[in-house]
C-alpha positions in Angstrom: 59.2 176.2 93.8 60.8 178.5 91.5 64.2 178.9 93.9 64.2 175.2 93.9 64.0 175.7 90.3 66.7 178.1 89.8 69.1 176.1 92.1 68.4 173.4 90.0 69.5 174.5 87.2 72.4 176.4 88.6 73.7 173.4 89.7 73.4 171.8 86.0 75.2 174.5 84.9 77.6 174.3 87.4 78.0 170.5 86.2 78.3 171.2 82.7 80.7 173.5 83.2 83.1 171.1 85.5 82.4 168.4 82.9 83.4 170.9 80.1 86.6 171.6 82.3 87.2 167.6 82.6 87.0 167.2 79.3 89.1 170.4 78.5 92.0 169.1 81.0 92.1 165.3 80.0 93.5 163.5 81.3 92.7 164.1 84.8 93.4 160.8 86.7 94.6 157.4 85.1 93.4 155.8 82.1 92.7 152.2 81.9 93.9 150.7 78.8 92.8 146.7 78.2 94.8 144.8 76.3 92.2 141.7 74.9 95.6 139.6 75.1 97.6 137.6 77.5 100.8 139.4 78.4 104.4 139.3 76.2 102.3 139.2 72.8 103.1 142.1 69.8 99.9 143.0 71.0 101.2 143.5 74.6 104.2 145.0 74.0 103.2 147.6 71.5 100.4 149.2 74.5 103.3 149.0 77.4 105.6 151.0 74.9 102.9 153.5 73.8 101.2 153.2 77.4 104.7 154.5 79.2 105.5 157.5 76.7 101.7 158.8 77.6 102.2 158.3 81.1 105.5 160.4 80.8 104.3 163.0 78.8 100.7 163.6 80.5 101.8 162.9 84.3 98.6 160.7 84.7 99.6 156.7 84.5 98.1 154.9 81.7 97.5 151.4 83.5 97.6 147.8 81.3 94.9 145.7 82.2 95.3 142.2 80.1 91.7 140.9 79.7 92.5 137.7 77.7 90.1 135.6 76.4 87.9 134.4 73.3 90.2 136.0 71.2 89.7 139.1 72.7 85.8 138.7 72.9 86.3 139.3 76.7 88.1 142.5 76.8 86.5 144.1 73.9 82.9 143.6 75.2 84.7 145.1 78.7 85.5 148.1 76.6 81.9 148.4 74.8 80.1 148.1 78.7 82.5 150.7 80.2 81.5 154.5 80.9 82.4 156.7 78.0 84.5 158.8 79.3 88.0 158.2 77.5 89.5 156.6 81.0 89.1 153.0 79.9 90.4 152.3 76.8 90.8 149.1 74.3 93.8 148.1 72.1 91.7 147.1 69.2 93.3 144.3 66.8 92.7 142.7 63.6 91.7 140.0 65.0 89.1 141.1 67.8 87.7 144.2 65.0 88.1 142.8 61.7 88.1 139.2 61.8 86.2 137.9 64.7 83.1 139.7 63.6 83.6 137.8 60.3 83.4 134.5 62.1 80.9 134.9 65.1 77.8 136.1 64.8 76.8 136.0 68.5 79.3 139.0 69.7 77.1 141.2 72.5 78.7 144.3 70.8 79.4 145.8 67.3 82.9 146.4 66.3 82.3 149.2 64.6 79.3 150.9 66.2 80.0 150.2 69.7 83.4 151.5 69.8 84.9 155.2 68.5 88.1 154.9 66.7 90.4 157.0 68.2 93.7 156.1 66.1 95.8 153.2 64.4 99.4 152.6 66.5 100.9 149.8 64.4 100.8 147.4 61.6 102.7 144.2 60.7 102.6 141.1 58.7 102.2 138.3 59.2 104.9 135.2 58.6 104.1 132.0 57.1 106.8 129.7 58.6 107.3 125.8 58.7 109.1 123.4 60.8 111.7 122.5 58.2 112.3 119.0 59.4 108.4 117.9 59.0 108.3 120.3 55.4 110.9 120.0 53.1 110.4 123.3 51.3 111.7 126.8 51.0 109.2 128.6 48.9 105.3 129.5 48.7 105.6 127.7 45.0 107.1 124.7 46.8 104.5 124.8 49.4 101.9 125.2 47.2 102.9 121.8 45.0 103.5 119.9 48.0 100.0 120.7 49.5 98.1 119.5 45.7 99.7 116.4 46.1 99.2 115.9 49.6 95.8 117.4 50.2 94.4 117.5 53.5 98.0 115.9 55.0 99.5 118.9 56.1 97.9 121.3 59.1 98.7 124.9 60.4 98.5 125.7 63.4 96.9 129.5 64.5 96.4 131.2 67.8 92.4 130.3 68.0 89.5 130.1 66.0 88.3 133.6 64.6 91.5 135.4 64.8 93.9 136.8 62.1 96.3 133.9 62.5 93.6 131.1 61.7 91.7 133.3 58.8 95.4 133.7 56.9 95.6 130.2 56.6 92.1 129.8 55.3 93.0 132.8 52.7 95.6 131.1 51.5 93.8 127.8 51.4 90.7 129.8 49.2 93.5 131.3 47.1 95.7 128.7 46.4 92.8 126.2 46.3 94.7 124.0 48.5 93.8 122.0 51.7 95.2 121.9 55.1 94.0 121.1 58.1 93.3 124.1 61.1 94.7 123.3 64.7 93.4 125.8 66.5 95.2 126.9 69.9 94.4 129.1 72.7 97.4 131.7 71.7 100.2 132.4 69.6 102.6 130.5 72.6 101.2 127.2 72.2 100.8 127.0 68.6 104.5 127.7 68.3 105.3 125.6 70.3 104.0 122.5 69.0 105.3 123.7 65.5 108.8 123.5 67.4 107.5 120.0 68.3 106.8 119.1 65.2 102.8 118.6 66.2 101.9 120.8 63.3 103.3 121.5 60.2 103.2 125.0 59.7 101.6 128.7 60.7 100.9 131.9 59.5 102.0 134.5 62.4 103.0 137.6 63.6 106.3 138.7 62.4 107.6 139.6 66.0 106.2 136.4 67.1 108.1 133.7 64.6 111.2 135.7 63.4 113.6 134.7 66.4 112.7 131.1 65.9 113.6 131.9 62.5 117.0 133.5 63.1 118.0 130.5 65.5 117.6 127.8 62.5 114.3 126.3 64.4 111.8 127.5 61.6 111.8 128.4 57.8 110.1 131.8 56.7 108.6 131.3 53.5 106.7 133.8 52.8 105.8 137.5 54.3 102.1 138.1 53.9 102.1 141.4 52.9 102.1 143.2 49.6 105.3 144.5 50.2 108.4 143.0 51.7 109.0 144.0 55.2 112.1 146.0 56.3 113.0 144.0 59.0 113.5 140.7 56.5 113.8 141.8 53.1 115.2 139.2 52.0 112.1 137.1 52.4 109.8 137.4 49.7 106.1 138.2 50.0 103.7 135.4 49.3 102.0 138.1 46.8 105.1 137.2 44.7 103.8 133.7 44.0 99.6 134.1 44.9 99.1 137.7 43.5 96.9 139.4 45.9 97.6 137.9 49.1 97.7 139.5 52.2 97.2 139.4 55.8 98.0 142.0 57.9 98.2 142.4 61.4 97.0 145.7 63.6 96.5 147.2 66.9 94.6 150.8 67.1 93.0 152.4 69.7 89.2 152.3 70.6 86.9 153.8 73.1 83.6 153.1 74.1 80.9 154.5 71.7 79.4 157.9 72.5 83.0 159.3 74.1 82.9 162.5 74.1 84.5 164.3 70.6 86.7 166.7 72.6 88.1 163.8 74.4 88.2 161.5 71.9 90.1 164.0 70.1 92.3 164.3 72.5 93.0 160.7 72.9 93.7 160.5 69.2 96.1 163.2 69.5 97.9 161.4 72.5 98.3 158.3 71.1 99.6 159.8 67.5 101.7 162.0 68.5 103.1 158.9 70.9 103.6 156.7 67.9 105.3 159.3 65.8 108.2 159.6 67.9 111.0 158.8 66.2 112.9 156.1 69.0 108.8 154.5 69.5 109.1 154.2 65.8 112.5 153.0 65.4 111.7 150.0 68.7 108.9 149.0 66.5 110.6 148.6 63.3 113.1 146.5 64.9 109.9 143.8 65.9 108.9 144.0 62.6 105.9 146.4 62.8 105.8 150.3 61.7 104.5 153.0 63.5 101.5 154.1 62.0 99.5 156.4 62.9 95.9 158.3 61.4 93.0 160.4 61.6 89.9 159.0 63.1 87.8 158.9 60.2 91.2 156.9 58.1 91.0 154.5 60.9 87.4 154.0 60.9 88.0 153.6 57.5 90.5 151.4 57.7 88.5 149.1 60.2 85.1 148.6 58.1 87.3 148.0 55.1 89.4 145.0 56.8 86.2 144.0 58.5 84.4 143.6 54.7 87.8 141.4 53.3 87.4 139.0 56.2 83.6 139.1 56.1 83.6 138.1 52.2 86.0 135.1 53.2 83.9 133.8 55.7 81.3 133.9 53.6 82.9 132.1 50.8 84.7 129.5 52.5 81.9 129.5 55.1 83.8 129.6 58.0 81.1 131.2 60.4 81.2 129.4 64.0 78.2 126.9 63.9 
């Protein structure tokens, strides 16, 4: 009994230690990374860009899997159910960790506790645009008059219920105390396209989604909804300029499942950081609109439960919580 005892516990040793060497050495094979999106979104595009620079630098191929689906309910909850080990991986957005929690109540998971923050990649704002033959104005001002004396007439379109495109909208709606009517869509490809159409009258979306349209003369920008005015259009002004205060920002970070280990999580951090540090990554992503920015694990857990709270007091006061 006691050799089976002591070979026992030579072998947990043994274990330990290759697991210590594992985590030492990571990455060791490839790394899943789930994108919550459909492919070709700023979501999408920012993981493939990060994804390839990782896969050069480490030698281990960082995989995209696109999980799409109830705004990103699907893939995240993938993410929470995996093994925490640091080899799959979630592209966490605004919409699937700050906003969706603020309008479902039923989610299996916890954005915040059933996930470790590993670090933030990107952020961007988002672009209230208008079809300019169904809305015959060029400012937020404008916009705002022609919504009081039309209330309830006009509709914006988002990229589905619960997500950072449709909870814009309803912030400026609170804010403005204004009324518009929500057309919800599964993604960002089919609400822009019926805005094209002239189905719906106007959105509030990604920057790197809405700006081309913009450039050909098929939409009008009217406002950028951050506090500052973005590089890539400066000539735009914010909507803060005209509805002090308003904002809604886009993000994509990276997550791993809760209970990673810190060495690896660490590592993670440091991969991904370092990745979106790098000047020509940097450069590609200011010229979609978005900067490069990356943080510390405890700033981006910061970061989350603070966007998480804004979009939580929202639902709450326009109660927008899914019945």
């Amino acid at each position: 009994m006691r050799s089976f005892i002591a070979v026992a516990g030579m072998i947990a040793i043994a274990l330990g230690a290759t697991a210590a060497a594992q985590e030492a050495n990571y990455p060791t094979r490839p790394i899943e990374l789930v994108v919550p999106f459909p492919a070709g979104g700023a979501t999408d595009v920012i993981a493939r860009l990060a994804a390839q620079s990782i896969t050069e630098k480490t030698g281990q191929l960082v995989v995209i899997q696109n999980k799409a689906g109830a705004t990103g309910a699907i893939g995240s909850e993938y993410v929470a159910r995996a093994t925490p080990d640091g080899y799959t991986l979630l592209v966490a957005t605004a919409s699937t960790h700050a906003v969706l929690p603020a309008y479902r109540r039923d989610l299996s998971y916890d954005t915040v506790s059933s996930f470790e923050t590993a670090t933030l990649l990107a952020t961007f704002p988002n672009l209230l645009v208008v079809n300019p033959k169904k809305v015959p104005v060029h400012t937020a001002a404008e916009l705002i008059a022609l919504l009081k004396s039309k209330p309830g007439q006009l509709n914006f379109g988002s990229s589905g219920l619960g997500g950072s495109v449709h909870f814009a909208g309803e912030l400026f709606k609170l804010m403005t105390r204004t009324e518009m009517l929500h057309v919800p869509y599964r993604g960002s490809a089919p609400a822009l396209n019926d805005l094209l159409a002239g189905n719906v009258d106007l959105v509030f979306d990604n920057i790197t989604t809405v700006w081309p349209q913009v450039q050909q003369g098929n939409l009008r920008a009217i406002g950028v909804a951050g506090l500052q005015r973005s590089p890539l259009v400066p000539e735009v002004p914010t909507i803060a300029e005209t509805v002090p205060g308003f904002e809604a920002l886009s993000w994509v970070g990276v997550v791993a499942p809760a209970k990673t280990p810190p060495t690896v999580l660490q590592k993670i951090a440091d991969l991904f950081g370092a990745t979106m540090r790098q000047p020509e990554l940097a450069n590609r992503l200011a010229e979609l609109g978005a900067t490069a920015t990356a943080n510390t694990q405890a700033e981006f857990k910061r970061f989350l439960i603070e966007d998480r709270t804004k979009w939580q007091r929202l639902s709450d006061q326009a109660n927008l919580w899914a019945k």
